[in-house]
C-alpha positions in Angstrom: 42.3 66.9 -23.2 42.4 70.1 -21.5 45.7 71.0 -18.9 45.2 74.3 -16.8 48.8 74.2 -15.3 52.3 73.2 -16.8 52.6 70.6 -13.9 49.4 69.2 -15.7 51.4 69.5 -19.6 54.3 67.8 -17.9 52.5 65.4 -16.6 50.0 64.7 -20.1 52.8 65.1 -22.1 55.0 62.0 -20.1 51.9 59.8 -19.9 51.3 60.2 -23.5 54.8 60.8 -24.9 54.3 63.6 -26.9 56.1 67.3 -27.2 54.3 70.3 -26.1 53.0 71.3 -29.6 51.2 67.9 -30.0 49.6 68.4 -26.8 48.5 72.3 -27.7 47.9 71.3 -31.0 45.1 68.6 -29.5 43.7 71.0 -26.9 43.1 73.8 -29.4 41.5 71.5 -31.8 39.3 69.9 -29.4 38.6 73.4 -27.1 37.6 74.9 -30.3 35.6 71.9 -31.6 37.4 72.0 -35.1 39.2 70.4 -37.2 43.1 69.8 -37.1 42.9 70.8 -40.9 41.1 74.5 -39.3 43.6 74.8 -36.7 46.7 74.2 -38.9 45.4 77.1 -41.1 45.0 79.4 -38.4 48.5 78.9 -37.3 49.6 79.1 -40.7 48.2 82.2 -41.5 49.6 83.8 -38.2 53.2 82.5 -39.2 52.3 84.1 -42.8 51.4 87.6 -40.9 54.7 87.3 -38.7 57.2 86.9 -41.8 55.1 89.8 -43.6 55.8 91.6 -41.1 59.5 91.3 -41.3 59.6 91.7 -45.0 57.9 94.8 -45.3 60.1 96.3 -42.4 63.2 95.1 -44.5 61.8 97.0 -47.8 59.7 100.0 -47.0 60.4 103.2 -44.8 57.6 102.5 -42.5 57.2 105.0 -39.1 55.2 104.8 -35.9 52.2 107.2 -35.7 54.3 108.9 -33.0 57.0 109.3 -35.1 59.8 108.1 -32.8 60.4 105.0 -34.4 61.0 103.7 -38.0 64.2 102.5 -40.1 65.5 101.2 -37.3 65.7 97.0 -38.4 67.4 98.3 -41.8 69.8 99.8 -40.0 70.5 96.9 -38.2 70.4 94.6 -40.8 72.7 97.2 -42.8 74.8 96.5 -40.0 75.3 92.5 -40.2 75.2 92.8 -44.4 78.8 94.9 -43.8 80.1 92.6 -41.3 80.4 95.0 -38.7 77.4 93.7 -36.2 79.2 92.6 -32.4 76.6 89.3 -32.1 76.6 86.6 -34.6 73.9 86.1 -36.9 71.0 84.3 -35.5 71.1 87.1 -32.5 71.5 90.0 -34.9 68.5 89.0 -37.2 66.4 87.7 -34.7 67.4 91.8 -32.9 66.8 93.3 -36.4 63.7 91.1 -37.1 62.0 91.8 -33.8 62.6 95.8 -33.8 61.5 95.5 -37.4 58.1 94.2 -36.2 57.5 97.1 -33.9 57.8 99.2 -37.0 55.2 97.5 -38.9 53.0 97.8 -35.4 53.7 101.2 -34.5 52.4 102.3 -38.3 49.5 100.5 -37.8 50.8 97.6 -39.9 49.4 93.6 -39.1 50.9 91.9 -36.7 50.3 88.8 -34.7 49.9 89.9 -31.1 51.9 87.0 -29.4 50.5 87.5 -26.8 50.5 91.5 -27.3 50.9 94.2 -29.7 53.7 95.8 -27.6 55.4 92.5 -27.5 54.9 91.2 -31.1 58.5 91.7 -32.3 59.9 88.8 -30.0 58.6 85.5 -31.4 58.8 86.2 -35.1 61.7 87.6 -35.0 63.6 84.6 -33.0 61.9 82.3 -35.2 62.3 83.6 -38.5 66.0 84.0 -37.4 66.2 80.6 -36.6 64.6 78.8 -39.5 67.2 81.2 -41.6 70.1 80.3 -40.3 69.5 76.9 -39.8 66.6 75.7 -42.5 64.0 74.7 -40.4 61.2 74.3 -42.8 58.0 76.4 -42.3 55.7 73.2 -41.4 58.2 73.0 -38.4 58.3 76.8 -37.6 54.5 76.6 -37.4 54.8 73.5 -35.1 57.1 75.2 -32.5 54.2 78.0 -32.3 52.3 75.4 -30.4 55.2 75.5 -28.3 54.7 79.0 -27.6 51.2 78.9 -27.7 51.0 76.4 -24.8 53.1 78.7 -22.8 51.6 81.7 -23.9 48.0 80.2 -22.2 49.4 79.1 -19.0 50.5 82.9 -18.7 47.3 83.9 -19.6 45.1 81.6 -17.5 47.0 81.7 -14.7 48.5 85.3 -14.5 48.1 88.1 -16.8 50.1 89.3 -20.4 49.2 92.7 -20.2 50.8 95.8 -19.3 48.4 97.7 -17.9 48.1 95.1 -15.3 52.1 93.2 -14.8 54.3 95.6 -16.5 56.8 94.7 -19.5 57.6 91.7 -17.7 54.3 90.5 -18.4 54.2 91.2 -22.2 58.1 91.2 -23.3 58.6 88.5 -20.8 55.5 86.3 -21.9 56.4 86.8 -25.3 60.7 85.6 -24.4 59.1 82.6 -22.3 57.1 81.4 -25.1 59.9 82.3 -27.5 62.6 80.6 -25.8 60.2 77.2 -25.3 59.4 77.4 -28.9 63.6 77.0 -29.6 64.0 74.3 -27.4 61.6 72.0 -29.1 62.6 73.5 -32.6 66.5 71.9 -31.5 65.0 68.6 -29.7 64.8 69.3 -26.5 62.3 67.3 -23.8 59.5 69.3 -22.5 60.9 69.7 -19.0 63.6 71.6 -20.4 61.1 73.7 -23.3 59.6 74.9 -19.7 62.8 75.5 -18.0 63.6 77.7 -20.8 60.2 79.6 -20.1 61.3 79.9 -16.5 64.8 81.4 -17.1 63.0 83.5 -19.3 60.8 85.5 -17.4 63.3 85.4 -14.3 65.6 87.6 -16.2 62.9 89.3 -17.1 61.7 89.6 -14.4 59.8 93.3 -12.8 60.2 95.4 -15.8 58.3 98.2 -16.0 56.4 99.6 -19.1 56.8 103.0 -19.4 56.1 103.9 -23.2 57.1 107.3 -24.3 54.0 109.3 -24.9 52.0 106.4 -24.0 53.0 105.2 -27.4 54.1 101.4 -28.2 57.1 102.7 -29.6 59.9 103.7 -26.9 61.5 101.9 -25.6 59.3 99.2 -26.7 61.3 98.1 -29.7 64.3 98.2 -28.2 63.0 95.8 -25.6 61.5 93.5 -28.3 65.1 93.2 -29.4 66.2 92.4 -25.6 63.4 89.6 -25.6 64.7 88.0 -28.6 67.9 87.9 -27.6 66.9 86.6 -24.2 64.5 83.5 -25.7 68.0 82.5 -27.3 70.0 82.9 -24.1 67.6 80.9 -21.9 67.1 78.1 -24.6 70.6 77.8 -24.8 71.0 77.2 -21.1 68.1 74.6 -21.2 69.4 73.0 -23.9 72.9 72.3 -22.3 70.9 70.5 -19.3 71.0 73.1 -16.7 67.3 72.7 -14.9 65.1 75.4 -13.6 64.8 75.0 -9.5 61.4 76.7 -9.6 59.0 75.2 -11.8 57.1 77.3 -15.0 53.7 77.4 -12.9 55.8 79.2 -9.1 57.6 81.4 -11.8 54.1 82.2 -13.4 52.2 83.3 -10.2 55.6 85.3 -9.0 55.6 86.9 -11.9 52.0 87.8 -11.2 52.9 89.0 -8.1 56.0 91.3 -8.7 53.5 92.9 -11.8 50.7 93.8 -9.1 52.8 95.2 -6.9 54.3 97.4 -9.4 52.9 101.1 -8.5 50.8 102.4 -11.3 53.0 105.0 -12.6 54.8 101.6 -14.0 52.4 99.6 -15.5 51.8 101.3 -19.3 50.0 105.1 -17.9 53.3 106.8 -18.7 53.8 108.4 -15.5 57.2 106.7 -14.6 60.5 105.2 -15.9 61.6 106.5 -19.3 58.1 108.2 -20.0 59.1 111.0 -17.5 62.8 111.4 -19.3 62.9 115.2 -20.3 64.3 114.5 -23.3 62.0 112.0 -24.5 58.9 113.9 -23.2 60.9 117.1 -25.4 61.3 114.4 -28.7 57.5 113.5 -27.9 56.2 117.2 -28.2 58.2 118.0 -31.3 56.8 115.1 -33.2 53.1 115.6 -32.3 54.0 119.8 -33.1 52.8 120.2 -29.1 53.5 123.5 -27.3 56.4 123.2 -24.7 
């Protein structure tokens, strides 16, 4: 069983009457030519990495090698533990989870790159948010990163996850698409609407730039980490209530594609545009790295 669009999925996944993770579960099994028990471990051990990840943000003063970032998911979670955060708790966790990632990335840390480095805050922090506040067990967690997974290839086949060549949109955004499929099938939802989720996604998502300080995955990477987590939640929420995506995963997957080429090269992760020109940050940049002005 092999699908190379999510028309196909859709399609495979009616005909057999199985979710998204079933059908990614099969096609990584069979692709691979392993065993389900191999394939389970390997997807264990990357939901293993992604919540040691989060710990060791939560316990240990850990800073990029740039030194712009570190101490910032504490603060955060600091934040929620005195009642004083704006969102409620899955959203602030999931924020503080996801920034916390960056952290452990940034200092060289392990990480799961789903599907990058830059953009390895946004899954594990919405899931490991979710599964908190609402007990999912970890055999289901694992499950929904099928969910993602599937997504996550369809990008990749048909498109691009990096930000060299698509911008943010194409690394934050993959990561939020797969994020927000991953919910819907966590909380029941049909695999139409697990792909409508991916859709609304990566539409509000949709042309961001990468523009990392110092050509360093630390500013304002993190902070959009934490935007992508919160916007997996958003779009699976919409999904969820029934609303349906006009434009189907695989037109949103080659537009994406298209805005990300078009993007001028100063805005696609050489740190020659957007926020990677700000004075100030260029300033902050030199002062950490002790660099002449």
């Amino acid at each position: 069983m092999n699908f190379a669009t999510a028309r196909e999925l859709l399609e495979y996944c009616d005909k057999e009457k199985k979710k998204i993770s079933e059908a990614m579960f099969i096609r990584e099994t069979e692709d691979l030519e392993q065993s389900p028990e191999e394939t389970s471990a390997k997807m264990r051990r990357a939901y293993s990495i992604m919540k040691q990840a989060i710990e060791r943000a939560q316990k240990e003063e850990i800073y990029g090698m740039g030194g712009m970032i570190g101490g910032e998911s504490r603060l955060l979670n600091a934040l929620r533990e005195n009642g004083k955060n704006i969102c409620g708790p899955l959203v602030s966790k999931a924020i503080a989870y996801a920034m916390g990632v960056l952290e452990v990335n940034a200092s060289m840390g392990l990480i799961v790159a789903a599907p990058t480095a830059g953009s390895s805050g946004v899954i594990p922090g919405v899931l490991r948010a979710l599964q908190e506040e609402m007990d999912f067990t970890d055999e289901q967690i694992i499950q929904a990163l099928y969910t993602a997974a599937a997504v996550g290839y369809l990008i990749t086949r048909n498109a691009t996850t990096a930000g060299a060549e698509g911008g943010c949109q194409a690394e934050v955004g993959s990561a939020s698409a797969m994020a927000a499929a991953a919910v819907v099938e966590l909380m029941g939802g049909a695999p139409v609407q697990c792909l409508d989720a991916a859709v609304f996604a990566l539409t509000n998502i949709l042309g961001l730039v990468c523009d990392p300080v110092g050509g360093l995955v630390e500013i304002p990477c993190q902070n959009r980490n934490a935007m992508g987590a919160s916007n997996a939640l958003i779009s699976a929420e919409i999904a969820l209530s029934g609303i349906h995506s006009v434009t189907p995963l695989d037109e949103a997957i080659t537009i994406m594609y298209n805005v990300g080429r078009s993007l001028p090269s100063a805005l696609r992760e050489t740190a020659r545009g957007g926020m990677a020109t700000s004075p100030s940050a260029c300033e902050a940049c030199k002062v950490k790295w002790k660099l002449p002005s």
